[in-house]
C-alpha positions in Angstrom: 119.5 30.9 51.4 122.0 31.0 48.1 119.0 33.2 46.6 119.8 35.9 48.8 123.5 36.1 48.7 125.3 38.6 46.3 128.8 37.6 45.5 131.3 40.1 44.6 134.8 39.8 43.3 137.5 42.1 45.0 140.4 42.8 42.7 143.8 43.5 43.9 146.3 46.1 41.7 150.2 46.2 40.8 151.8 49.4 40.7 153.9 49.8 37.7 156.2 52.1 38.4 156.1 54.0 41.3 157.3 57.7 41.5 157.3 59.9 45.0 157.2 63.4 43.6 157.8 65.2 46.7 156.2 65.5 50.1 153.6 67.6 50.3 152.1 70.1 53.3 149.8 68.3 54.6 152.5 65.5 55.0 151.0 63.1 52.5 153.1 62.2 49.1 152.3 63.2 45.2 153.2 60.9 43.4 153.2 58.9 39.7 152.1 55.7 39.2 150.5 53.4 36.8 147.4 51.0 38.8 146.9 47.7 37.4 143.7 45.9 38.5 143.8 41.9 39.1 142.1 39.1 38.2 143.2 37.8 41.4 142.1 38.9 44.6 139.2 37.9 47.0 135.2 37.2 47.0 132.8 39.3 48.9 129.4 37.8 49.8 126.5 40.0 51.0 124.1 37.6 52.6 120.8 39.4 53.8 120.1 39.7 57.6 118.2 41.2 60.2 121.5 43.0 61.2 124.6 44.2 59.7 127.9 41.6 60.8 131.1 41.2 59.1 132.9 38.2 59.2 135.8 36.9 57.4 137.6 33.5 56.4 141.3 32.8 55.1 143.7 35.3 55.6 143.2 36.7 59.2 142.0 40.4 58.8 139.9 42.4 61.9 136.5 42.5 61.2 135.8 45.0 63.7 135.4 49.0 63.4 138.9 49.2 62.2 137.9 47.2 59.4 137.2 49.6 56.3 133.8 47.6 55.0 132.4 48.8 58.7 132.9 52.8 57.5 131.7 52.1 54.7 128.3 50.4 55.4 128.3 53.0 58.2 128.1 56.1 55.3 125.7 54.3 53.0 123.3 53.5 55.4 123.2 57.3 56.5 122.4 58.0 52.9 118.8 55.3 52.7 115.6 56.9 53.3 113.2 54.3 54.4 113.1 50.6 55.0 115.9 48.3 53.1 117.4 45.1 53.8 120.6 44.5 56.8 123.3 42.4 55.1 126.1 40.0 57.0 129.2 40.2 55.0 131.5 37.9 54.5 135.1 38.3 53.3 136.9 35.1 51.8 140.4 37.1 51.9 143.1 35.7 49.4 145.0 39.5 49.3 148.0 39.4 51.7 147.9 42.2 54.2 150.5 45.0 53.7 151.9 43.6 50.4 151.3 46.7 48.4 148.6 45.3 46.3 145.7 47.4 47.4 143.6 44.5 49.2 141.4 47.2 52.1 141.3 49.5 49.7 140.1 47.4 47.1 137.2 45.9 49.9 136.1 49.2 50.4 135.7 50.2 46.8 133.8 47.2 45.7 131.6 47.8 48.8 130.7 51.0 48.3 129.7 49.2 44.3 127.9 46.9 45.9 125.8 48.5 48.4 125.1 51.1 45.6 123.9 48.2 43.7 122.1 46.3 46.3 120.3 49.6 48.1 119.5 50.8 45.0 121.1 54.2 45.8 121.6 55.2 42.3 125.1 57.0 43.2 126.6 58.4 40.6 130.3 57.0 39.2 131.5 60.9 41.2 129.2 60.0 43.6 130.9 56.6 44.6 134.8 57.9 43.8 134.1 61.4 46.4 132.5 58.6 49.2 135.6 56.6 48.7 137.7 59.2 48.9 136.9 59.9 52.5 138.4 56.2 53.0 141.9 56.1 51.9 143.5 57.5 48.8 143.8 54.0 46.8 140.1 53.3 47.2 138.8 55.6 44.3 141.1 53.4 41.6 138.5 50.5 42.5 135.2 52.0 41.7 136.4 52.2 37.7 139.8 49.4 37.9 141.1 48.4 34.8 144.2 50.1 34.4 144.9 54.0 35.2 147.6 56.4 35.4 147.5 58.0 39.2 149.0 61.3 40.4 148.5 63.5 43.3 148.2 61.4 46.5 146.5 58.3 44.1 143.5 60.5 43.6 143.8 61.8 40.3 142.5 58.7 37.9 142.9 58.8 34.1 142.2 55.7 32.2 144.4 54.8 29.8 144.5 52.0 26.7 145.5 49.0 28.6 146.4 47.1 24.5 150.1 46.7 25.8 149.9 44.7 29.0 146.8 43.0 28.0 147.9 39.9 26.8 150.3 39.1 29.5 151.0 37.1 32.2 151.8 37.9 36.2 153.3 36.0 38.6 152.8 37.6 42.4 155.5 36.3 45.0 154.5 37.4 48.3 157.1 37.4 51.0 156.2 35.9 54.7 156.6 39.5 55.8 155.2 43.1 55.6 156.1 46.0 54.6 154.8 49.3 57.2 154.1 51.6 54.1 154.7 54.6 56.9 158.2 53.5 57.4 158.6 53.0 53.3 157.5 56.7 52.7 159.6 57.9 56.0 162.8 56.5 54.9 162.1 57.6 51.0 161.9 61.0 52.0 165.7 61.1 52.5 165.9 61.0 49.0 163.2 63.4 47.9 166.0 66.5 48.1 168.8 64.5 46.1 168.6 66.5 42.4 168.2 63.7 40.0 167.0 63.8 36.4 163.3 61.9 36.7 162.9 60.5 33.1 159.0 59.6 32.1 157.5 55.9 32.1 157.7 54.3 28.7 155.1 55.2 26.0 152.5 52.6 26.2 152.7 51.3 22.9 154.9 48.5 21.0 157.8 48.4 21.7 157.6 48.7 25.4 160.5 50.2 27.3 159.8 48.0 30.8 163.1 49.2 32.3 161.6 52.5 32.5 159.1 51.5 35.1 161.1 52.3 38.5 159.7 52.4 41.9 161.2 54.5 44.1 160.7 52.7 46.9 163.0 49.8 46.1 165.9 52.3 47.1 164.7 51.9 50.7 163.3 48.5 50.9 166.0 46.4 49.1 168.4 47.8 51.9 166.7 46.5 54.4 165.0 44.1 53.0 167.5 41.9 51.1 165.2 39.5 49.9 163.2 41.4 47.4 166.1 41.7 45.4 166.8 38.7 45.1 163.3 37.8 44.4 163.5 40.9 41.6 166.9 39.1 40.1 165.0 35.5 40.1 162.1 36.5 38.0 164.0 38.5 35.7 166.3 35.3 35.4 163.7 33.7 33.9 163.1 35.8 30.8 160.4 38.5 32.9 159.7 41.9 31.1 160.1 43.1 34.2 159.9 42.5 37.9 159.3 45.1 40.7 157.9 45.9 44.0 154.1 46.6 43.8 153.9 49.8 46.1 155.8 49.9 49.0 155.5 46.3 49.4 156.0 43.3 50.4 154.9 41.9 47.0 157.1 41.7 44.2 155.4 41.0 40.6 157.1 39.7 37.0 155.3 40.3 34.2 155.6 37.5 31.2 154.8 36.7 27.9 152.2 34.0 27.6 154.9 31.7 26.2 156.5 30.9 30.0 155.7 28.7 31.7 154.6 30.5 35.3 154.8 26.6 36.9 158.9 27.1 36.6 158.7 30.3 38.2 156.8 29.9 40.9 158.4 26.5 41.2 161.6 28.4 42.4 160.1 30.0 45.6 157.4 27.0 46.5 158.0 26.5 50.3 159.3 29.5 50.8 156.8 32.7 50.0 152.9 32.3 48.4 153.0 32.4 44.9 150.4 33.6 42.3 149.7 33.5 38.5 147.1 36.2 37.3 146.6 38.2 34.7 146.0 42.3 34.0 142.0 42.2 35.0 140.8 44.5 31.3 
């Protein structure tokens, strides 16, 4: 049977720096935002069958319709001609759900990669980003990954020289809670009219201005949610470049030097909140 399983690694992103723009007309956000792509994040195994399933293990996650590898099996298959093998897929999740590091969308872009792959579709790189744009804006970062500068809704992808992150370390703390990224951009928008000056992310190049990456969102979430503060002030305690909210949340992220010792850190929240060392996925 292990001949005819395909195993696929599903990367979750950071977010460094967020920016909410303004709110658009079609009631979706542009924003400005730097995607990071993981080394951590969870396994996808395509296991052929007479009939398409989805199953899942770890973290509990639907695996019906609502689940985002269903649409997109669902618009692949429309697009075979002929016969071609039915796959059960199964999803070892690792990814907390609603933590702001991109774990459906990610599923979805590394489906639509694989069953490209495996059906022998021969979609093009446009091909696979304008399919996964029907699924959610975040899902188009995950057909390229690495890291990317986003604007518009998350849409608008430009690659850029990852030389200044890549030899750093990342330590995810994940709360025992999530964030509703609806109510994050709902309570945000009270502060899209204040007049402020917006002053751009930090060059990407030595030396590093990390104080310059700001997510909006913390304005909203700290307030409410006390915790991530305090998480923020912990890392940063011990010697981080910087610490932040990845997205909207819950996740909060330090990045290191490879000198620290991540053990300490985590050390500090074990019992409390699931804690991860990873690095910037190049």
């Amino acid at each position: 049977m292990n001949q005819n399983k395909n195993i696929f690694n599903s990367p979750a992103k950071i977010n460094l720096g967020l920016r909410i723009l303004n709110k658009r007309v079609d009631g979706y956000h542009n924003l400005d935002t730097i995607f990071c792509e993981l080394e951590f994040g969870d396994e996808i195994q395509f296991i052929e069958s007479d009939n398409f399933e989805l199953t899942a293990e770890g973290i509990k996650v639907p695996t019906d319709e609502s689940n985002l590898i269903h649409n997109v099996y669902k618009i692949l298959q429309s697009k075979i001609k002929g016969n071609f093998p039915q796959y059960k897929i199964h999803l070892i999740k690792q990814i907390p759900i609603g933590a702001g590091l991109g774990g459906g969308s990610s599923n979805a872009g590394i489906t639509i990669k694989a069953l490209n792959q495996l059906w022998g579709l021969n979609l093009s790189m446009k091909e696979m980003y304008l399919t996964a744009m029907k699924l959610g804006a975040d899902v188009p970062f995950f057909i390229n990954g690495g890291v990317q500068h986003a604007t518009g809704i998350g849409e608008i992808l430009t690659p850029i020289n990852s030389e200044f992150i890549k030899d750093k370390k990342i330590v995810l703390i994940c709360p025992n809670f999530s964030i509703s990224t609806i109510w994050a951009y709902k309570n945000v928008n009270k502060f899209l009219n204040v007049k402020k000056d917006i002053t751009k992310f930090s060059p990407l190049e030595t030396p590093v201005k990390w104080q310059l990456f700001e997510n909006d969102f913390e304005k909203v979430v700290k307030s409410t949610y006390p915790e991530i503060e305090e998480i923020i002030q912990t890392l940063k305690n011990g010697n981080a470049l910087f610490a932040g909210l990845s997205g909207s949340g819950s996740t909060v992220y330090g990045i290191y030097d490879q000198t620290i010792d991540l053990n300490k850190i985590r050390k500090q929240f074990s019992g409390t909140y699931r804690t991860f060392e990873t690095n910037i996925k190049i």
